[in-house]
C-alpha positions in Angstrom: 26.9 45.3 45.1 23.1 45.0 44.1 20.9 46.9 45.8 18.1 45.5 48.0 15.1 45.3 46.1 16.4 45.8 42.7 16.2 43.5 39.7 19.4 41.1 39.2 21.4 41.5 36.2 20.3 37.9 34.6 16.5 38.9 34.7 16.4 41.7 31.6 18.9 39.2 29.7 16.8 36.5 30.3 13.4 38.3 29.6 15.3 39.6 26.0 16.8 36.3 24.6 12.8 35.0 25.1 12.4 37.1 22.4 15.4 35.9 20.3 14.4 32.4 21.1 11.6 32.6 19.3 11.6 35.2 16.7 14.5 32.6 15.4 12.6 29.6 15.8 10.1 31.8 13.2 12.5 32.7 11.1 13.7 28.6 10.5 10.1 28.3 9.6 10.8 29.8 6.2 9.6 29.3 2.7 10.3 25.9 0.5 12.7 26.6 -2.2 12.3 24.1 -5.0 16.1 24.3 -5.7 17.0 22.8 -2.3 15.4 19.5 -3.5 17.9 18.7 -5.9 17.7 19.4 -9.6 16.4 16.7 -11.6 13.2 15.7 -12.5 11.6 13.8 -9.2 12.0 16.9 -7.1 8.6 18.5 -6.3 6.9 20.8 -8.8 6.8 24.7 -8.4 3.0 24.3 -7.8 3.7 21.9 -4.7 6.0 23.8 -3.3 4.0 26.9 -3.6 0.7 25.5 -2.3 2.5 24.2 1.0 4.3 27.8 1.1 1.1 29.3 1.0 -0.1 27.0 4.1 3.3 27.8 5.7 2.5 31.8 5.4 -1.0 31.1 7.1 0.7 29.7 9.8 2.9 32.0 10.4 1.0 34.8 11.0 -0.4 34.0 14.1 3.2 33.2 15.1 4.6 36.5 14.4 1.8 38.3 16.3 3.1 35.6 19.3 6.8 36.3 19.0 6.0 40.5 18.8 4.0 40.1 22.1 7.2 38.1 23.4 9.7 40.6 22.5 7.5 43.4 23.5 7.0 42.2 27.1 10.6 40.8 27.2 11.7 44.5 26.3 9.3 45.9 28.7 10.4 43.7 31.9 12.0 45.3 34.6 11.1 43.4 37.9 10.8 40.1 39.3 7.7 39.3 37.8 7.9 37.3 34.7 4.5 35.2 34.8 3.1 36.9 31.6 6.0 36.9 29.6 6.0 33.2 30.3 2.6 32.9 29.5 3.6 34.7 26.0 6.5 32.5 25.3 4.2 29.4 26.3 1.6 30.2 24.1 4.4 31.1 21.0 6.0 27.8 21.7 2.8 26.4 21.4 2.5 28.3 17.7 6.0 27.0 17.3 5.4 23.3 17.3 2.0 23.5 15.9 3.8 25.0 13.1 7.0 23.0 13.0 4.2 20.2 12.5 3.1 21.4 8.9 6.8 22.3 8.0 8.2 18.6 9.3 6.0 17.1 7.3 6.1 18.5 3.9 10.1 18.9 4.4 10.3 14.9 4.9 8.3 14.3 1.7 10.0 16.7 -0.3 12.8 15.5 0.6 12.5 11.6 -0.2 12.7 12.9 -3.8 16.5 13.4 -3.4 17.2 9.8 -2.6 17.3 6.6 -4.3 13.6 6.2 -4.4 13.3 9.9 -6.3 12.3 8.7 -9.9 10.0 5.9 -8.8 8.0 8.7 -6.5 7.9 11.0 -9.8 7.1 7.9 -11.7 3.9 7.4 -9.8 3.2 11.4 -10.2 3.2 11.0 -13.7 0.6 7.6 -14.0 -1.4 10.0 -11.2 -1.2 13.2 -13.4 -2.5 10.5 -16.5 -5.1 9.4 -14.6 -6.5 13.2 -14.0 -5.9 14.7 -17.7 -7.7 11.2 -19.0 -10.5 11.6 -17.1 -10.6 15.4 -17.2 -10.3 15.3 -20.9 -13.5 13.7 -22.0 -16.1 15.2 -19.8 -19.1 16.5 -21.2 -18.7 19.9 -19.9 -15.1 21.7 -18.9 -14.4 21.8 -14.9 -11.7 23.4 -13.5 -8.5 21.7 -13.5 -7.5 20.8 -10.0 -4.3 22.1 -9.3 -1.2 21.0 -8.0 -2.1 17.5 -9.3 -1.6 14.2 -6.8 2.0 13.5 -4.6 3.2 10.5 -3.9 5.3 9.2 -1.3 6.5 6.1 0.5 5.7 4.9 3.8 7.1 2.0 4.9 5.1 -0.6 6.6 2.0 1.4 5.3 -0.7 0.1 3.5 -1.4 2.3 0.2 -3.7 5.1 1.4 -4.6 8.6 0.2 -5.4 12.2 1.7 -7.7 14.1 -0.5 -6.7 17.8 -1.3 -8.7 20.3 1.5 -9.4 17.9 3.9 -8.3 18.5 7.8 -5.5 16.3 8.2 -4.6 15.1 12.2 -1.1 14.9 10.8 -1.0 18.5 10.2 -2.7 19.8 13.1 -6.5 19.6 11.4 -4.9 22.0 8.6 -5.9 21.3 5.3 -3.8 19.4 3.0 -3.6 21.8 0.2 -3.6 18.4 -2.9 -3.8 15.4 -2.9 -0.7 13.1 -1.2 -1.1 9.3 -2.7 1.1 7.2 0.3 2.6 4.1 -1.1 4.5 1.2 1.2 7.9 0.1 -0.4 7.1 -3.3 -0.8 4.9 -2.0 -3.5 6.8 0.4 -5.2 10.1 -2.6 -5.6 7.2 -5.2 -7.3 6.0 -2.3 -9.6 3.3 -5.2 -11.3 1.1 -4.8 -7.7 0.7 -0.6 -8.4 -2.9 -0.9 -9.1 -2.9 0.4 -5.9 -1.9 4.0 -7.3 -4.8 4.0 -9.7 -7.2 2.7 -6.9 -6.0 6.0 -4.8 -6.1 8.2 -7.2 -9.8 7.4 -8.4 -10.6 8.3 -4.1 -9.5 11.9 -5.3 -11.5 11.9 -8.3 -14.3 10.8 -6.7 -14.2 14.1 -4.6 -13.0 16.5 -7.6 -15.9 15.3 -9.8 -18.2 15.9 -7.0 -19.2 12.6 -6.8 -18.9 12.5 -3.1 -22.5 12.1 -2.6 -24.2 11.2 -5.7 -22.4 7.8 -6.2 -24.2 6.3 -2.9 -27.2 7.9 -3.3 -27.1 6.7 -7.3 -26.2 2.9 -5.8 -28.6 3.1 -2.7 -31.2 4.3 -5.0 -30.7 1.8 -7.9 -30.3 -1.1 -5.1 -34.2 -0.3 -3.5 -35.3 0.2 -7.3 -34.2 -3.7 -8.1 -36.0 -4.4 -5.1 -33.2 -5.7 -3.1 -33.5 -5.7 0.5 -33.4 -1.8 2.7 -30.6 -3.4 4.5 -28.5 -4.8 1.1 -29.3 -1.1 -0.3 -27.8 0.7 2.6 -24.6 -1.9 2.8 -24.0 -1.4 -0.9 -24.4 2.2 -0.6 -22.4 2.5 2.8 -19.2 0.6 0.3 -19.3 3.8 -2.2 -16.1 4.9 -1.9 -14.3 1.7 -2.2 -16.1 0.5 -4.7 -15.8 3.8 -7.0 -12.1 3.2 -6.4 -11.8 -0.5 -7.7 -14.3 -0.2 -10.6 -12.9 3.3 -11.8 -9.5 1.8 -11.6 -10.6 -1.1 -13.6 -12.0 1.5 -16.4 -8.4 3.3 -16.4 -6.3 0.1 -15.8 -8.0 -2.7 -17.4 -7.4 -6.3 -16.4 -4.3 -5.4 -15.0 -5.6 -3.4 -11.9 -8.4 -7.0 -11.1 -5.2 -8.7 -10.8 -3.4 -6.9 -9.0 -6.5 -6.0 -6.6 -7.0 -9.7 -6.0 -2.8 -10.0 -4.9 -4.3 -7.8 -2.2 -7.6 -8.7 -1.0 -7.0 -12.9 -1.7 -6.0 -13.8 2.1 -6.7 -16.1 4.3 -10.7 -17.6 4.2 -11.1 -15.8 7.4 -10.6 -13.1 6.5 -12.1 -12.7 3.2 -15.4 -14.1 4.2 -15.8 -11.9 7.0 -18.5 -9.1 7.4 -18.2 -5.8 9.1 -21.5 -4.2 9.7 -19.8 -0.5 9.8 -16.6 -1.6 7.3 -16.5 1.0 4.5 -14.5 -1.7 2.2 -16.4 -4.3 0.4 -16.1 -7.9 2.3 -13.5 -9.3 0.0 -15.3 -12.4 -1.2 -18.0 -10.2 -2.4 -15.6 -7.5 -4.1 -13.9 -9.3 -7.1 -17.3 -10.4 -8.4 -17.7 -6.4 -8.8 -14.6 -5.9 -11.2 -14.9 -9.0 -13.4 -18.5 -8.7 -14.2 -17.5 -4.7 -15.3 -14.5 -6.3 -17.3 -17.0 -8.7 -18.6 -19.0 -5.3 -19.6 -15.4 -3.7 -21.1 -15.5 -6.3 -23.8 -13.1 -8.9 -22.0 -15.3 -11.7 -21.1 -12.4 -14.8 -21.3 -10.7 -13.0 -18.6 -13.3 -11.9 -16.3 -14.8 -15.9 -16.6 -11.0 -17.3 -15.8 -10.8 -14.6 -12.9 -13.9 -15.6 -11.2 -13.1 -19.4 -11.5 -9.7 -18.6 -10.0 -11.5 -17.1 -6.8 -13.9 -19.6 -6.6 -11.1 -22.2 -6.9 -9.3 -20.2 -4.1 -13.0 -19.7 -1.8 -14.9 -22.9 -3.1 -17.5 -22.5 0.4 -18.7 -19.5 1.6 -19.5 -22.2 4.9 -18.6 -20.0 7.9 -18.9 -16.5 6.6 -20.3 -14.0 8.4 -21.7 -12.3 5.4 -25.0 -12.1 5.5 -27.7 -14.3 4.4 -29.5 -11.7 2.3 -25.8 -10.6 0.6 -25.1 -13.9 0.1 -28.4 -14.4 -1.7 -29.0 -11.5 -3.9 -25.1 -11.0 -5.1 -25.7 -11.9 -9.0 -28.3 -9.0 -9.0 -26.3 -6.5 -6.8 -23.3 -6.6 -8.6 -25.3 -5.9 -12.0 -27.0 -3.1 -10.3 -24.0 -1.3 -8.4 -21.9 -1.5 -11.6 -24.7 0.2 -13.7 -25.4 2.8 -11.2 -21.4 3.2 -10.7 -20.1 3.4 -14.5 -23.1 4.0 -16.5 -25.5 6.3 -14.2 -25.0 9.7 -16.4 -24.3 12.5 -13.5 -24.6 16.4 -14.1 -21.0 17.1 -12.7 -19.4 14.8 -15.9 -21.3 17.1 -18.6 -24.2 14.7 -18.2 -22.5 11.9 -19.3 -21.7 8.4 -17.7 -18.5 7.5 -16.1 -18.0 4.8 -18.7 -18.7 7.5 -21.5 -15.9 9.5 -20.2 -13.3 6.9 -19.5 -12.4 5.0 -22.8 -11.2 1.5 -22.3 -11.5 -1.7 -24.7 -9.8 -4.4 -25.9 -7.8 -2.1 -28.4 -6.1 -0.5 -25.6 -5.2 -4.0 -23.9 -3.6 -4.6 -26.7 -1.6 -1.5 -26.8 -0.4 -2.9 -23.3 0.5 -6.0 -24.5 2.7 -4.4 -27.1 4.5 -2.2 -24.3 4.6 -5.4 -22.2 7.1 -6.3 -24.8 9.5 -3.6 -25.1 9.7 -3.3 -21.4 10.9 -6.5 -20.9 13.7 -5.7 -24.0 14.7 -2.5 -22.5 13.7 0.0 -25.0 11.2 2.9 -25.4 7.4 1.2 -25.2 6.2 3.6 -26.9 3.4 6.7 -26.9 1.3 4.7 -24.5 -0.5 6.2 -21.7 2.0 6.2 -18.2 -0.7 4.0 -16.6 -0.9 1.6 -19.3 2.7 0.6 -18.1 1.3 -0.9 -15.0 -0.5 -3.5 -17.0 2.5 -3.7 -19.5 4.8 -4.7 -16.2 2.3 -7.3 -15.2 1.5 -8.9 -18.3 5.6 -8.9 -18.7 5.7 -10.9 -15.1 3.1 -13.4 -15.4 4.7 -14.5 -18.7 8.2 -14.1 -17.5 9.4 -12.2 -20.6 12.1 -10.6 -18.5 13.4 -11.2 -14.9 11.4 -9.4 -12.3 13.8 -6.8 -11.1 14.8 -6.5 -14.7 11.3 -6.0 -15.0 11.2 -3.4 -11.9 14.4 -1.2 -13.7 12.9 -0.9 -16.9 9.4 0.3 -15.7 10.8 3.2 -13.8 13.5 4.4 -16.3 10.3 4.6 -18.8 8.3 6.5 -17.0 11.5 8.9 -15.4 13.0 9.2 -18.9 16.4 7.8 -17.9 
């Protein structure tokens, strides 16, 4: 029989197996091993795996200075009075999930490169990866090579979207995404001839790792006031930076390619191409094509930036309606000239002093390197030493002039670029 006043026998249990609880829920919390992602070529890299480690161990030790202070005071507890060894397991619970978070996260998109959809991910690594050494390759001066290079990964239902490498991510808990995650919706990944989108996310990243982040709207804003457009057409122009370094980048690495396939995305209803946002960071549609085809016009391929722009003017014929500004509307022919000089030809210290048009070479000699590929992807066999982004325009050109049946098409792009 139990004394009065002494301790039942379920207290110390229950004050011990605290401890247990979540010393083990730590323990689950483990390291990445890139072996448990399968062995071929899609599963994620050792640098991946390592750089969300390394988060992982960051994490953890906040945890494991919880989980001692639970086991401590669960060892320690004699009495009826458990409030502070609650208040210790609440707060390493709240370690627990805040952790669990990170780990979730990185486990699910590791792990998508174990299914069916493993070799298109790794596919869009590789045109990524291109996109870096290309670019990296012809500066004036060396940078440092960012390291791990870009990760992509499906979302369904998703627009294509991007999260930079060291930025606070709500995902994660405001933790910093340790490189740069490229998300792609499946609806583009199974039409492979719409993928611009991977070279328009990728030139966000490059934006940042150039350090470009702040010249390239203070080179447009500045540029803009110089041609003695409006204050207000200055700071709109400026405000679009980001987008626009994304779509006219792209347009250097991709070619013609990447205009179409940005104008299967932004040619929608009239509604909504013709509307203005005042605080929108993206370019009002109507307005953003006339960007890439006068900078293909400047790339040497004036026949298709002329049948481009007569396509969108045969698709928006009035601009009746819009809510674009009058002084947009008005200057446009001159703002386009200006943005894409201070954009692609403004030489910037962080490129070795040289222009981004200097460093990314792209003429009609490559086009036709593309059309070549274009070819042997729609017969099935090697295309060739072309560059893995090239194939996006090879794909498309193979579509539009239905060399090959599309999901013939869709097969052969990714078994050249996963070498199977």
């Amino acid at each position: 029989m139990r004394r009065a006043g002494s301790a039942p026998s379920s207290v110390p249990a229950f004050a011990v197996g605290q401890g247990v609880n979540v010393r083990r829920h730590l323990d689950a919390l483990r390291d990445f091993h890139r072996s448990e992602f399968g062995t071929g070529v899609a599963r994620p890299s050792e640098g991946h795996v390592q750089a969300v480690n390394d988060l992982l161990e960051r994490l953890r030790r906040p945890l494991e200075a919880a989980v001692v202070q639970v086991e401590s005071a669960g060892r320690a507890t004699r009495g009826d009075d458990l409030g502070e060894l609650l208040r210790l397991k609440s707060r390493a619970h709240d370690w627990v999930r805040a952790t669990e978070r990170v780990w979730d996260f990185y486990f699910e998109l590791f792990g998508q490169r174990q299914g069916a959809f493993g070799d298109w991910l790794h596919a869009c690594d590789k045109i990524a990866l291109d996109c870096y050494q290309h670019v990296h390759m012809h500066l004036g001066t060396a940078r440092s090579i960012p390291s791990p290079g870009p990760f992509a990964y499906m979302r369904t239902g998703f627009s294509p979207a991007t999260y930079r490498r060291n930025i606070p991510l709500r995902k994660l808990g405001r933790q910093l995404n340790p490189f740069p995650l490229v998300q792609l919706p499946y609806h583009r990944m199974v039409n492979p001839w719409t993928m611009g989108a991977v070279l328009h996310e990728v030139c966000h990243n490059l934006q940042n790792e150039l350090g470009l982040e702040d010249e390239v709207p203070r080179a447009i804003h500045r540029a803009c006031l110089a041609a003695g457009l409006p204050p207000s057409v200055a700071r709109t122009w400026a405000r679009w930076d980001r987008e626009t370094f994304a779509d006219l980048v792209g347009c250097m690495l991709g070619g013609e390619a990447f205009v179409a396939s940005l104008m299967d995305v932004i040619g929608r209803a009239p509604e909504q191409v013709l509307a203005f946002s005042p605080h929108g960071v993206h370019p009002t549609p109507y307005l953003r094509t006339f960007l890439s085809t006068h900078l293909l016009r400047r790339m040497g391929f004036g026949d298709i930036a002329r049948d481009y722009e007569r396509l969108w003017r045969r698709l928006y014929p009035s601009t009746a309606g819009t809510t674009i500004p009058q002084p947009m509307l008005r200057t446009l022919p001159e703002a386009v000239q200006v943005v894409v000089d201070a954009v692609c030809w403004t030489k910037f210290p962080s490129l070795g002093d040289r222009s981004l048009r200097q460093v990314i070479t792209f003429a009609p000699r490559q086009q036709s390197m593309i059309e070549e590929a274009a070819g042997r992807l729609a017969r099935g066999v090697d295309p060739g030493v072309v560059p893995e982004r090239f194939l996006i325009g090879a794909v498309r050109i193979a579509v539009d002039r239905k060399l090959a049946a599309p999901d013939v098409l869709m097969r052969n792009f990714y078994s050249a670029l996963s070498g199977t």
